[in-house]
N, C-alpha and C positions, 0 to 999 in steps of 0.2 A: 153743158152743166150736168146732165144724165149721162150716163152709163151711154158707151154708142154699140151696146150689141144690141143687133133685132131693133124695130121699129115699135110704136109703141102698139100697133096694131097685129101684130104677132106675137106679143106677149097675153091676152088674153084676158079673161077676166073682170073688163076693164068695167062691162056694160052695167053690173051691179052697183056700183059705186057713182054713176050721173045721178045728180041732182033736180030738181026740179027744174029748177032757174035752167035757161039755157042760154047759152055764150048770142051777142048780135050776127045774124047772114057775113058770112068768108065768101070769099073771094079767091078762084086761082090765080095765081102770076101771073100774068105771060115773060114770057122769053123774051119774047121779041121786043116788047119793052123796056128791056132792062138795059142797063149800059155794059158796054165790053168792061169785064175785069169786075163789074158788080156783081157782090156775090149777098142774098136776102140770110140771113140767120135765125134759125127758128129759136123762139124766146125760150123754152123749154130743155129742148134736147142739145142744141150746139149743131144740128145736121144742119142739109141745105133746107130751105124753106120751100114750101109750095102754094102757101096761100096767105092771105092778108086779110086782118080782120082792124076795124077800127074799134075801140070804147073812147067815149066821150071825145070823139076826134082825133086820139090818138093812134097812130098802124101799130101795130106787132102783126108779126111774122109767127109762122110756126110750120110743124113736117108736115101735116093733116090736119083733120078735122077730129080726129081724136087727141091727139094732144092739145088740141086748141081747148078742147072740153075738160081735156082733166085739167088743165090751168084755170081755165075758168072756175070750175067748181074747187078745185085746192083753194085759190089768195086769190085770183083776178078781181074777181066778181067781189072782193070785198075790199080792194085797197086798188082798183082802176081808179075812182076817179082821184083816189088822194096821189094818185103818182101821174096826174096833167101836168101841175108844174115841175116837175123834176123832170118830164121828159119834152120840152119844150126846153128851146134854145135860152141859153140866159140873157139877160135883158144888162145893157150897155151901162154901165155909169158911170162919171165924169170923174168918179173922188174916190180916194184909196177908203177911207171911212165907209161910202156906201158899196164897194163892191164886200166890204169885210163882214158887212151887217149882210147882206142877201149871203155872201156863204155860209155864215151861222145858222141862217135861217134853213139851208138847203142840209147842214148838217143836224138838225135837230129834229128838223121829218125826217131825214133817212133813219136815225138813231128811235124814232119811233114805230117805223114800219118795220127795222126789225125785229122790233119788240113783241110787236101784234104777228108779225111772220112768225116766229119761233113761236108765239104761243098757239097759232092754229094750226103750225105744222106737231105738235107734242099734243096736243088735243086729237088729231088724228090718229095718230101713232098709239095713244094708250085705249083706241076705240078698235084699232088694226085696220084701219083703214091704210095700211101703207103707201099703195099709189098714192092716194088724196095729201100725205104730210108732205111728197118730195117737191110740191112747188111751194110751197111756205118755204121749207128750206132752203131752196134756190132761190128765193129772193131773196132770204135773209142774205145768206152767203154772199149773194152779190152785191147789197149794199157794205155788209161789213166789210169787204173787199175796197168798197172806194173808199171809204171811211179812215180804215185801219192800213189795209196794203196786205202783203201776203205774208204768209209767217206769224203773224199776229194771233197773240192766246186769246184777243176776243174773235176770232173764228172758231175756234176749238168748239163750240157747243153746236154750231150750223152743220160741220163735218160730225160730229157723233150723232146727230139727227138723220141726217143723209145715210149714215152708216147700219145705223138700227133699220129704219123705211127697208135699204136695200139687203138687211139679214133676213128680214121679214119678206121679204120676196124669193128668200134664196138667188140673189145675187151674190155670189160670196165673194167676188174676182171686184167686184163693183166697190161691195162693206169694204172689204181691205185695204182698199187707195184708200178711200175716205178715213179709215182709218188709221194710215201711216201718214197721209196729212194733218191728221189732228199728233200724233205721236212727234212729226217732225216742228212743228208748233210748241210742244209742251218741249221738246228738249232747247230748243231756243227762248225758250222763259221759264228755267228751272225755279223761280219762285212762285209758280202758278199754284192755288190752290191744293190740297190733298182731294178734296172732290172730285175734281176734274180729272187728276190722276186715278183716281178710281172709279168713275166713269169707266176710261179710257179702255182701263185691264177689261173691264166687266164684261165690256163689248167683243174684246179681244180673245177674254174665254168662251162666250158665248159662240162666235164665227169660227174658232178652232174647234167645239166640240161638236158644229155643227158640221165638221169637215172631218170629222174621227178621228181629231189629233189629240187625243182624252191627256197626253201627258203635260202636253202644251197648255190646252185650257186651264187645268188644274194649276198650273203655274203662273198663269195670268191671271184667274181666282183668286189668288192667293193673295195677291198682288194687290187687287181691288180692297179685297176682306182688311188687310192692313193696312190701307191711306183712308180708307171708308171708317175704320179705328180710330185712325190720330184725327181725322176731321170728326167723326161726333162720336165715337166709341162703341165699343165690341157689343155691347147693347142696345144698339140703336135699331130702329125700325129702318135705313139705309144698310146698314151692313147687314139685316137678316137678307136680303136679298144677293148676295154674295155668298151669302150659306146655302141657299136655296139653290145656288146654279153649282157652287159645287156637288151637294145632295146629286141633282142632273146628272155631272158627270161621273160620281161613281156607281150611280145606279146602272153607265151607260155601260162600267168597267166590271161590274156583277159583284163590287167591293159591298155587298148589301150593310154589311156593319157599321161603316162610312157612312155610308148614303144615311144609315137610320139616325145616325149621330148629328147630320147635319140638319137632319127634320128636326130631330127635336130641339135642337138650338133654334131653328126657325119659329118652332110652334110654343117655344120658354120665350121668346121676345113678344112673340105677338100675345100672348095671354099677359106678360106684364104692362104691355101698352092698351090694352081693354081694361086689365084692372084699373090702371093710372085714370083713364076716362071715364072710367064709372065709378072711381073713388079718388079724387084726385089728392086730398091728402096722404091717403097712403102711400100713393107714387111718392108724393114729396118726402114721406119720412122713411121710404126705399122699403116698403112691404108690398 
């Protein structure tokens, strides 16, 4: 589900972002107990597993004991015990009516975990705690995954989470899957949102500007700034943030004239949405 360059214990950094709470005593594997051809899967990364941890009687697997910890402290620790019955074999019943009512059921907590996933992993993300948002959104992903199936535009927001966590890491090879997974998504349900398509761009200028492809970003800026328009308009406190990352990239291109032109359309939105909150009639009668 992560990025398989590096482990997560040579990427570094990690020790500032543990929590207080600490994950239940792990356990290594042994080898020699494992069956020919069984292979343990760390819940995290997608590597081989090395150790075994139980919550609430439940094993997961993981690479170490530091990824064991960043899952814990990302989602574990806050939606272990509510994923007992889902990870427990399903229970036998005689009648097409009760097997249809327990699938409902199994679909309406998953559809709630990833509601709570996504929102702790974007409560992460807008703190920069990057590490901390990518198991939120791996479990989202994974549940929308059984839910929906692949392909599907309700994954689209799991992968642009994923994607943002890993620009913010300077994974850039990592963003970019995630982000032609969400792109290959959105071209398979062209009636998806204008949001979403502008999302998409945002991110997509953001990772080329961060890679010094200034003509690229700009055009996928551009991109954002105009569906981020037809969904709430050229003046909206969403589309100044598309001004704002273009601003970025001509600042990056030494177009200083640009860049200023884009402040100030940043800083004309944002002084008309404080006036609107501090006078709200005015907003309404567009002063």
């Amino acid at each position: 589900w992560l990025p398989q360059e590096g482990s997560p214990s040579e990427l570094g950094g990690w020790s500032r972002i543990m929590a207080t709470t600490r994950p239940p005593p792990s356990q290594k594997l042994n080898p020699l107990a494992v069956a020919k051809g069984q292979r343990f899967i760390c819940e995290l990364t997608g590597k081989q597993a090395s150790i075994i941890v139980y919550f609430y009687g439940v094993p997961y697997y993981y690479y170490d004991r530091t990824t064991l910890e960043l899952d814990w402290n990302g989602i574990k620790s806050k939606i272990a015990q509510m994923l007992v019955p889902l990870r427990q074999p399903p229970s036998v019943f005689p009648t097409v009516e009760e097997r249809e009512k327990q699938e409902a059921s199994v679909r309406k907590s998953k559809l709630a975990l990833i509601e709570l996933c996504r929102m702790e992993a974007t409560k992460y993300l807008v703190h920069g705690d990057f590490e901390l948002s990518i198991p939120g959104a791996v479990q989202a992903l994974r549940f929308s995954l059984d839910i929906y199936g692949s392909g599907k535009i309700e994954l689209v927001p799991c992968y642009l989470l994923l994607a943002e966590a890993n620009l913010g890491l300077g994974r850039h090879k990592q963003a970019e899957e995630y982000l032609s997974l969400a792109n290959w998504s959105i071209l398979k349900n062209p009636d998806c949102s204008n949001r979403t398509k502008s999302q998409l761009y945002r991110n997509f200028g953001k990772l080329y500007a961060s890679q010094g492809k200034h003509d690229e970003a700009l055009r996928q800026l551009a991109n954002d700034v105009y569906f981020s328009s037809l969904q709430v308009g050229p003046e909206h406190m969403e589309t100044a943030g598309g001004y704002y990352f273009l601003a970025t990239v001509f600042y990056l291109q030494k177009r200083i004239d640009c860049a200023l032109a884009m402040c100030d359309k940043v800083v004309e939105i944002w002084l008309k949405h404080v006036r609107g909150l501090l006078d709200p009639s005015k907003a309404r009668g567009g002063a």
